[in-house]
C-alpha positions as CSV (number, residue, x, y, z in Angstrom):
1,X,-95.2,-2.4,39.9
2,X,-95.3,-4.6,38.0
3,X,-92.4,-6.7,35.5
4,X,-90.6,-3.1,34.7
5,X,-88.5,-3.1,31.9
6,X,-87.4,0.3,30.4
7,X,-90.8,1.1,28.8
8,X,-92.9,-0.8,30.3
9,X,-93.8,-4.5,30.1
10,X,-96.6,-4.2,27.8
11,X,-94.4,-2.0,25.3
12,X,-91.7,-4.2,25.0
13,X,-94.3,-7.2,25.0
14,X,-96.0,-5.7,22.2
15,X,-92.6,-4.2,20.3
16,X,-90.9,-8.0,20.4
17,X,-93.8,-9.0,18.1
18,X,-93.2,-6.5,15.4
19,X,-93.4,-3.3,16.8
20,X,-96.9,-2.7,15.6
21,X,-99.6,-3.0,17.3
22,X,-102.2,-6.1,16.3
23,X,-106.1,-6.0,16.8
24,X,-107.1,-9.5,18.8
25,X,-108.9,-12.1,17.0
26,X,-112.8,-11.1,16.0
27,X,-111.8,-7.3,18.0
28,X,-111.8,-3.9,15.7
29,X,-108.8,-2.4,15.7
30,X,-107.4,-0.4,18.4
31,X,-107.2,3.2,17.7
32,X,-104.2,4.9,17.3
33,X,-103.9,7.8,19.7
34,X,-100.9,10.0,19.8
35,X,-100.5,12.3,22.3
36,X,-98.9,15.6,21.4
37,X,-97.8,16.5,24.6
38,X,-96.0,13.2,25.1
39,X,-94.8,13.4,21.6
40,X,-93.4,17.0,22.1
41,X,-91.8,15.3,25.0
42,X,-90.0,12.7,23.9
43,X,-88.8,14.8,20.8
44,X,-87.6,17.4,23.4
45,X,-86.1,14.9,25.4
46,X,-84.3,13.7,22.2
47,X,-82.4,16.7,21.4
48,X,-81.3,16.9,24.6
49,X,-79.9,13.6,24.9
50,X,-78.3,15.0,21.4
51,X,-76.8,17.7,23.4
52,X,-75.1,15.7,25.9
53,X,-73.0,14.1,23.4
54,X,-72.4,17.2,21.1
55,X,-71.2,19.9,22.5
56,X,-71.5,18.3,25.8
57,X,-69.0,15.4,25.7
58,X,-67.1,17.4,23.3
59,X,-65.9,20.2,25.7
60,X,-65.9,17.8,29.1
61,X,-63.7,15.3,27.3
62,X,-62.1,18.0,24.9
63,X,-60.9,20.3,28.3
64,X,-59.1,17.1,29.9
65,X,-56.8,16.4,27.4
66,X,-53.7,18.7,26.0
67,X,-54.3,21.7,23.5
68,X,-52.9,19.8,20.3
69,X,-55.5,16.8,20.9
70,X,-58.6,18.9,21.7
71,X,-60.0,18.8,17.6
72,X,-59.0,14.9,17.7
73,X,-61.7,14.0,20.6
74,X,-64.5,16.3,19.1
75,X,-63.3,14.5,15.4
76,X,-63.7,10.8,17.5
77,X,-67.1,12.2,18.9
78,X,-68.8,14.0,15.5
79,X,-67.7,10.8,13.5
80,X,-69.1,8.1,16.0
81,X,-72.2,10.2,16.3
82,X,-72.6,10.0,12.4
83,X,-71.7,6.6,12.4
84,X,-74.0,5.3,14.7
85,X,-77.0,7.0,13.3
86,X,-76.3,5.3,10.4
87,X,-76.3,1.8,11.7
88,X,-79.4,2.3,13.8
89,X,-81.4,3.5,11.2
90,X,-80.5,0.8,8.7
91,X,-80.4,-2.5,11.3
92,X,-79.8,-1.1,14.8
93,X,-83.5,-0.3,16.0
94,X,-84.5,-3.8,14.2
95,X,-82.1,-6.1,16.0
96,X,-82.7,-4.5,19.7
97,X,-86.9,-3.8,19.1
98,X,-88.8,-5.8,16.7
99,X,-89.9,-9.8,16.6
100,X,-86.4,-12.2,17.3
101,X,-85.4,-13.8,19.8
102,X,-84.4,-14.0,23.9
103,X,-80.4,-12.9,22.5
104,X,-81.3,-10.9,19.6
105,X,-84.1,-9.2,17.6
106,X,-85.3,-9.6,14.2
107,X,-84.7,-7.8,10.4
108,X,-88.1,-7.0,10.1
109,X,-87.7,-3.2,11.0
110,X,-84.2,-3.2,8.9
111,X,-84.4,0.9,7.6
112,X,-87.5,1.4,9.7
113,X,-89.7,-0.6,6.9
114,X,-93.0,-1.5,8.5
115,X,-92.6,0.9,11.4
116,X,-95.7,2.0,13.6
117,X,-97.1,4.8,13.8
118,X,-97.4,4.6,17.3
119,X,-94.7,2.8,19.5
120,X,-96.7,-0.5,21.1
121,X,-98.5,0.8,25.0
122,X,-97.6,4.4,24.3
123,X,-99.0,7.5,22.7
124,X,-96.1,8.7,20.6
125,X,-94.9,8.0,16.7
126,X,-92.8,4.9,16.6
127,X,-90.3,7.2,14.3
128,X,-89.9,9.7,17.8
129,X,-89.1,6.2,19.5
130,X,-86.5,5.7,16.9
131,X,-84.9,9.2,17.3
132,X,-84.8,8.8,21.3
133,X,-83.4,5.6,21.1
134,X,-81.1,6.6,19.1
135,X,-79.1,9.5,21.4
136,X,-78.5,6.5,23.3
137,X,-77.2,4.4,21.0
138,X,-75.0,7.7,20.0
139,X,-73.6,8.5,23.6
140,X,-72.6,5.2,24.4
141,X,-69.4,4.6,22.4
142,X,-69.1,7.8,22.2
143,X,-68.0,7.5,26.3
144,X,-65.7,5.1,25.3
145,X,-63.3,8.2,24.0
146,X,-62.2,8.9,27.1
147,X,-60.1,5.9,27.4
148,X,-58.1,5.8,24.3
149,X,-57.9,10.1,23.6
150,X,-54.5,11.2,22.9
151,X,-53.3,8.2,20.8
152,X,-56.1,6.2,19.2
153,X,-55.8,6.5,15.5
154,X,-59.3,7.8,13.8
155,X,-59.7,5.1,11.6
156,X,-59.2,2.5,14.1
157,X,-62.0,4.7,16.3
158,X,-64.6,4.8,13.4
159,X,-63.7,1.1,12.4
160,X,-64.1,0.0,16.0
161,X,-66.9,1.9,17.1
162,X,-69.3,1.0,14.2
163,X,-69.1,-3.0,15.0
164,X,-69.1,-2.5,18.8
165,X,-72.3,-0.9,18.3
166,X,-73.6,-4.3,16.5
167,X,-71.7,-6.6,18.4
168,X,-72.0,-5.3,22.3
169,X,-74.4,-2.3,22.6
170,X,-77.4,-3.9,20.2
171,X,-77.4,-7.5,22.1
172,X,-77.3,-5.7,25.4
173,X,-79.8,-3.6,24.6
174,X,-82.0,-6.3,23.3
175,X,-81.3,-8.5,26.6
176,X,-82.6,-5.2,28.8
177,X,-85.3,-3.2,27.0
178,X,-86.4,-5.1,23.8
179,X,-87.5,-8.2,25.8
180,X,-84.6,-10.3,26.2
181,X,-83.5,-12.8,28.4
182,X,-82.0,-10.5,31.2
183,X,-85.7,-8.5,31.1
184,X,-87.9,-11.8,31.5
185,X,-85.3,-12.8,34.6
186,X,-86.7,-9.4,36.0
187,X,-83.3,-7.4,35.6
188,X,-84.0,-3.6,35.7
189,X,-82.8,-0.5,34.0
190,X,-84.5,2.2,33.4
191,X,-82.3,4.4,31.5
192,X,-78.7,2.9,31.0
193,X,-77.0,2.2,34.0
194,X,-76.4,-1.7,32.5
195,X,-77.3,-0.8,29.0
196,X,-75.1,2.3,28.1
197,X,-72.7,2.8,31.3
198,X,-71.5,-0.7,31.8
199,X,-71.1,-1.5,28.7
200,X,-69.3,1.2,27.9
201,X,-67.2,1.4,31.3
202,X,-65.8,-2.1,30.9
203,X,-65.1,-1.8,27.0
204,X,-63.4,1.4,28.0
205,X,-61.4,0.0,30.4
206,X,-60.4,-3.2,28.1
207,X,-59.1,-0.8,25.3
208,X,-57.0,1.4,27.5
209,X,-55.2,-2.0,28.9
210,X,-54.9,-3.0,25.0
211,X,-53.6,0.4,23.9
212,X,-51.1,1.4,26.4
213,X,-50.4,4.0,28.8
214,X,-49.8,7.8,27.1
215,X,-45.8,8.5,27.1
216,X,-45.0,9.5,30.9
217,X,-47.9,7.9,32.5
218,X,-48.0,7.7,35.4
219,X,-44.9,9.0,36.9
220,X,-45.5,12.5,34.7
221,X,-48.9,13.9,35.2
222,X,-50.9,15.4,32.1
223,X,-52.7,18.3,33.3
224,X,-55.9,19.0,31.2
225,X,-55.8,22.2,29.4
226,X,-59.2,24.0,29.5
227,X,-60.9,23.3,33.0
228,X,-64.0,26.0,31.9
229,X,-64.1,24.0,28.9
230,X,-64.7,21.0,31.2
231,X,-66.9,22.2,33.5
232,X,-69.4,23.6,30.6
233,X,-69.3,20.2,29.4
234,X,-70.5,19.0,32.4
235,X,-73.0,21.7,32.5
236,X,-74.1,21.1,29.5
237,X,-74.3,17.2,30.1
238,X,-76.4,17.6,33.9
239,X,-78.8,19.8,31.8
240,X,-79.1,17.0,29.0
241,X,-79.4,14.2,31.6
242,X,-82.9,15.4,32.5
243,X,-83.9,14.1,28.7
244,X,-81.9,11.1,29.4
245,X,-83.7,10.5,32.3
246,X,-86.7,12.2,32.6
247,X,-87.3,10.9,29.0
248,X,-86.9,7.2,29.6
249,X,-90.4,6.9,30.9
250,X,-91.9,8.1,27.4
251,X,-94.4,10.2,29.1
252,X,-94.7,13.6,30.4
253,X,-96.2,12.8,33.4
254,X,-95.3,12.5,37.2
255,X,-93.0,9.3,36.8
256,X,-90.9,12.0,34.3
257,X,-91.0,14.9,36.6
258,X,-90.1,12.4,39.4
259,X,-86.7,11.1,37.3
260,X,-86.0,14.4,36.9
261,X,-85.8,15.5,40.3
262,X,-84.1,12.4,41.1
263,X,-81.6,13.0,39.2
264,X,-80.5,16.2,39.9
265,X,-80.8,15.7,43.7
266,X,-78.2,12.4,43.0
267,X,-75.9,15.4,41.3
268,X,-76.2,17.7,43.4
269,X,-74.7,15.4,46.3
270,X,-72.3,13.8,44.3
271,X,-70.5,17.2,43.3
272,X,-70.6,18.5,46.7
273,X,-69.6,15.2,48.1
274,X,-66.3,14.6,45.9
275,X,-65.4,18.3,46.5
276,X,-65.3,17.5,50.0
277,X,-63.2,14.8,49.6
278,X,-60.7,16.7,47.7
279,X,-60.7,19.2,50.2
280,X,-60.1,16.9,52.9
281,X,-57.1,14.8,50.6
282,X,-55.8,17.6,48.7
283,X,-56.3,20.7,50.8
284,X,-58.4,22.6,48.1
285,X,-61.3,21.4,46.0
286,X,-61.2,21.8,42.3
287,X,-63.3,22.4,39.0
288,X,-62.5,19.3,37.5
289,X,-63.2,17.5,40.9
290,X,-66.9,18.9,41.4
291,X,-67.7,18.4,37.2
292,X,-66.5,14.9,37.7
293,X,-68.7,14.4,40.9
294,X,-71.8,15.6,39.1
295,X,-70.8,13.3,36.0
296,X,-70.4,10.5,38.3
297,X,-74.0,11.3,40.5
298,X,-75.1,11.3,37.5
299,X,-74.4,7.7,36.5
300,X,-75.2,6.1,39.3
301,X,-78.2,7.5,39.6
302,X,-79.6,6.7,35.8
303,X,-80.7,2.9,36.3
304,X,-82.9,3.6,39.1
305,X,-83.9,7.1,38.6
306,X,-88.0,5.7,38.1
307,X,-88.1,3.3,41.6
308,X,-86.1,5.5,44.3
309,X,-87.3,8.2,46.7
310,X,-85.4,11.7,46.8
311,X,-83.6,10.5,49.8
312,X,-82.2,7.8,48.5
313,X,-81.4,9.7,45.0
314,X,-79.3,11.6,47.8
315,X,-77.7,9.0,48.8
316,X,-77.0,7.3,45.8
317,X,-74.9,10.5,45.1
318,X,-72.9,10.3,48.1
319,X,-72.0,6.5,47.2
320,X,-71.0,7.8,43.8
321,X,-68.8,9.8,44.5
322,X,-67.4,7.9,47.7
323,X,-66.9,4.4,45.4
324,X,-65.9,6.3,42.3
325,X,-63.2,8.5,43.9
326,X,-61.9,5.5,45.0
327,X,-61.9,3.6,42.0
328,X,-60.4,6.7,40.1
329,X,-57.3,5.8,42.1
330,X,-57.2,2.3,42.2
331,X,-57.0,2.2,38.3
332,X,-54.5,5.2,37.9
333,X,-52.4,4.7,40.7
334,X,-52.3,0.9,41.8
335,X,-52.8,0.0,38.6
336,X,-51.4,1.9,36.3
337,X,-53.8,1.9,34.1
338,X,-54.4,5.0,31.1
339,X,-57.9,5.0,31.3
340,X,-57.5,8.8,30.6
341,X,-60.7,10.1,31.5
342,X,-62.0,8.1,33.8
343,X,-64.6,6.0,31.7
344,X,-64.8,2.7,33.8
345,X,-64.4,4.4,37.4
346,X,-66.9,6.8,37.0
347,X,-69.3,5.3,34.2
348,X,-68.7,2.3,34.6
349,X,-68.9,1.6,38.1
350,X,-71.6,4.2,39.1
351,X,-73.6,2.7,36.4
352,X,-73.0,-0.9,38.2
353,X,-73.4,0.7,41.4
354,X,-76.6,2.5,40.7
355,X,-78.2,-1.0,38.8
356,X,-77.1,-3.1,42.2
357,X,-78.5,-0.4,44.8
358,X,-81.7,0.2,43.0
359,X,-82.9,-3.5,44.3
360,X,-82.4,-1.9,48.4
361,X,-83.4,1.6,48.2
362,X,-87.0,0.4,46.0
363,X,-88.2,-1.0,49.1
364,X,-91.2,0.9,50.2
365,X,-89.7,1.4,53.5
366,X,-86.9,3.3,51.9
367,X,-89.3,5.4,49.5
368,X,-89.4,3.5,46.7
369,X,-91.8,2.2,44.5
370,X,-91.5,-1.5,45.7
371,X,-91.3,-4.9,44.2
372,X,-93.3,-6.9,41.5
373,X,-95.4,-9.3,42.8
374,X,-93.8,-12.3,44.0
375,X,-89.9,-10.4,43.7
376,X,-88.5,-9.6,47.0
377,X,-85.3,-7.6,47.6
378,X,-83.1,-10.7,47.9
379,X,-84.3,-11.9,44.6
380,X,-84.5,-8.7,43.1
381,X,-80.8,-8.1,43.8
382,X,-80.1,-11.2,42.5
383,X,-81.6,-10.2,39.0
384,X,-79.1,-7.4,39.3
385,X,-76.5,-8.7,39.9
386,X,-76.9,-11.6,37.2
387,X,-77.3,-8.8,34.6
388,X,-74.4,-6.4,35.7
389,X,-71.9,-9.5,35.7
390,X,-73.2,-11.4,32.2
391,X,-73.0,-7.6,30.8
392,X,-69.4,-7.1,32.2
393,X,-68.7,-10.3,30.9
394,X,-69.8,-9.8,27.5
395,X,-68.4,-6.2,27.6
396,X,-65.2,-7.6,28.0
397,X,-64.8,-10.5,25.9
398,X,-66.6,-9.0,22.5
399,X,-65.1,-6.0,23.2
400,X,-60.8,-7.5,23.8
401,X,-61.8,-9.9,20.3
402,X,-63.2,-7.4,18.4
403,X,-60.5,-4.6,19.0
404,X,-57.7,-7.2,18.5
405,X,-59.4,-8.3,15.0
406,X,-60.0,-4.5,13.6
407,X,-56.4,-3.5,14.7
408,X,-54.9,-5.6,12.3
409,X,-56.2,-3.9,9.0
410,X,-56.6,-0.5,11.0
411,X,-53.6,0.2,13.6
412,X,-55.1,1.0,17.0
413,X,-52.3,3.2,18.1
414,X,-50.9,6.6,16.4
415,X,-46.8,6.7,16.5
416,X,-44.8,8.2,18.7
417,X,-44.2,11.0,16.4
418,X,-47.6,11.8,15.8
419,X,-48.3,11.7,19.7
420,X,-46.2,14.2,20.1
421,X,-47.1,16.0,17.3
422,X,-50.7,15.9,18.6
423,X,-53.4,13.9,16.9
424,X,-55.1,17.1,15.8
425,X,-51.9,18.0,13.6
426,X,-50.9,13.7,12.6
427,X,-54.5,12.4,12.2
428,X,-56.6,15.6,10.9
429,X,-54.3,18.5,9.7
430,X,-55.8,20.9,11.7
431,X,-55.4,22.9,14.7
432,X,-57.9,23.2,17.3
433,X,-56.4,26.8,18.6
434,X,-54.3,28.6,16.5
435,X,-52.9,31.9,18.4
436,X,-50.9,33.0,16.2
């Protein structure tokens, strides 16, 4: 292989200077082929990354939390989704893909003037590119809802969101895919495992320090109140992850059919692996257990869905749900800390996990794809790691600033009235069920 970055190093080499493709000096001009089955692809691929987020996130994070908050996460979710679009279109796609520098692209695609009409070293529209990219850019804060649900004020969510977007996910997503710094040091990620899961994870876990712990947490346990909500979420999500995935590749080709299949075998070992678990801990194995498994197998296996063989995908689903169902506990119960739906110990650290592993089980030996020319494993994990801990880093300090700054024109935290009120009631008049 050879310098991978998410699509490709002559992609990103060619979208970095403009995202148009240039004839060379005293050459015609290249001809602009666009594939229609690649195009129908990625377009496909699109809405289901769309679908992961709403109604997928909507019912797995909406079933975990109690009956008067349920409208209140899916009002978080539809806003940020809006939101985000929004920003990407006007200077998100810009500052992550076209010409700028090592820490942050350029203006020059500001509202997608001077797009392409075909995305540099591939054969679909640079406006499909957009629209994928975007579902990512959508999903990611929209994972950070699990940590504050229950008693984050909208406005503060909307207010917070929007700039997080600018300030963490765009510079990280510039460092991994639109030729940045972390890309050139040979840091890989094929579909989010950095970009969109630690980001998100550590920011996650930052807000729900900052916020506070729900009333009763942890001595008083808050049961969700839809488990078949959840678990269609999670349905729902698995399904959409082979877009997420299978997409990241930009082709439909073998390396796409190959993510695929990845991913659903690091799933499919994940959920059986954490309902073992809880059958061996707790004495029966649960709905939300095996949904959370597959969410988690899920994660891990997103960064290096492209360079591992199927047995490895395997085992990167054991580890996730091993590591994460550890980590669930250490943050709830040694630590005490409301991180309500698990958003750093499943997201978070199966993304981390899955970006560290993918530098061991790429080996040939292990049936991967192997390493670039020159990279061995040693130095290949050391890329990793480098780009996991600077993203953490960054995660954490823009993220702690930033919610600190907003909360003081927009209050982070709803009253304790309106908690128990319910935020669907205190924040958006409205009930989610009404069974009267």
């Amino acid at each position: 292989m050879g310098k991978v970055m998410k699509y490709g190093a002559s992609a990103v080499a060619a979208a970095i200077f403009g995202g148009v493709a240039h004839a060379q000096p005293g050459f015609p001009p290249a001809p602009i082929v666009v594939n229609s089955g690649d195009t129908a692809w990625i377009l496909t691929a699109s809405a289901l990354v769309l679908l992961m987020t709403l109604p997928g996130l909507v019912l797995f994070y909406g079933g975990l939390v109690r009956t008067k908050n349920f409208l209140s996460v899916g009002m978080q979710i539809f806003g940020i989704c809006c939101i985000t679009s929004l920003i990407w279109v006007a200077i998100g796609y810009s500052l992550v893909f076209s010409e700028g520098g090592n820490f942050i692209g350029g203006t020059g695609l500001a509202m997608l003037s001077g797009l392409g009409e075909v995305f540099p070293g591939t054969t679909i529209p640079e406006s499909s590119f957009v629209l994928f990219q975007m579902t990512f850019a959508i999903i990611t804060p929209a994972l950070m809802v699990g940590a504050w649900v229950e008693r984050a004020r909208f406005g503060w969510v909307m207010v917070f969101s929007a700039l997080w977007l600018l300030l963490v996910y765009v510079p990280v997503a510039h460092w991994m895919w639109g030729g940045g710094w972390l890309a050139q040091r040979g840091a890989l990620d094929f579909a989010g495992g950095i970009v969109v899961h630690t980001t998100a994870g550590i920011s996650a876990l930052v807000i729900a320090i900052l916020l506070g712990r729900r009333e009763g947490f942890p001595k008083k346990m808050i049961p969700p109140h839809g488990a078949a909500l959840t678990m269609t979420g999670a349905a729902l999500l698995w399904v959409g992850w082979f877009g997420f995935n299978g997409g990241s590749g930009l082709t439909a080709n073998f390396g796409a059919g190959a993510a695929i299949l990845n991913t659903h075998l690091a799933a499919s070992a994940a959920a059986l692996t954490w309902a073992a678990i809880e059958k061996l801990r707790f004495g029966k194995s649960t709905g939300i257990g095996i949904a959370t498994g597959v969410i988690a197998g899920l994660a891990t296996i997103t960064p290096a869905a492209n360079v591992v063989g199927p047995g490895s995908a395997m085992l990167l689903g054991l580890m996730a749900a091993i590591v994460c169902f550890a980590a669930v506990g250490l943050i709830k119960r040694r630590f005490a800390i409301d991180d309500s739906l698990d958003v750093f110990a499943v997201h978070g650290v199966g993304g981390m996990l899955g970006a560290a592993m993918l530098a061991i089980l790429m080996a040939p030996s292990l049936g991967g794809t192997g390493f670039a020319p020159g990279v061995t494993m040693a130095s290949q994990l050391m890329s990793q790691l480098t780009a996991i801990g600077v993203v953490a880093l960054w995660s954490l300090v823009a993220t702690a600033g930033l919610a600190w700054i907003v909360g003081i024109v927009f209050p982070m935290r709803a009253t304790k009235d309106q908690e128990q009120e319910g935020l669907d009631l205190s924040q958006h008049g409205e009930k989610a069920w009404d069974w009267e």
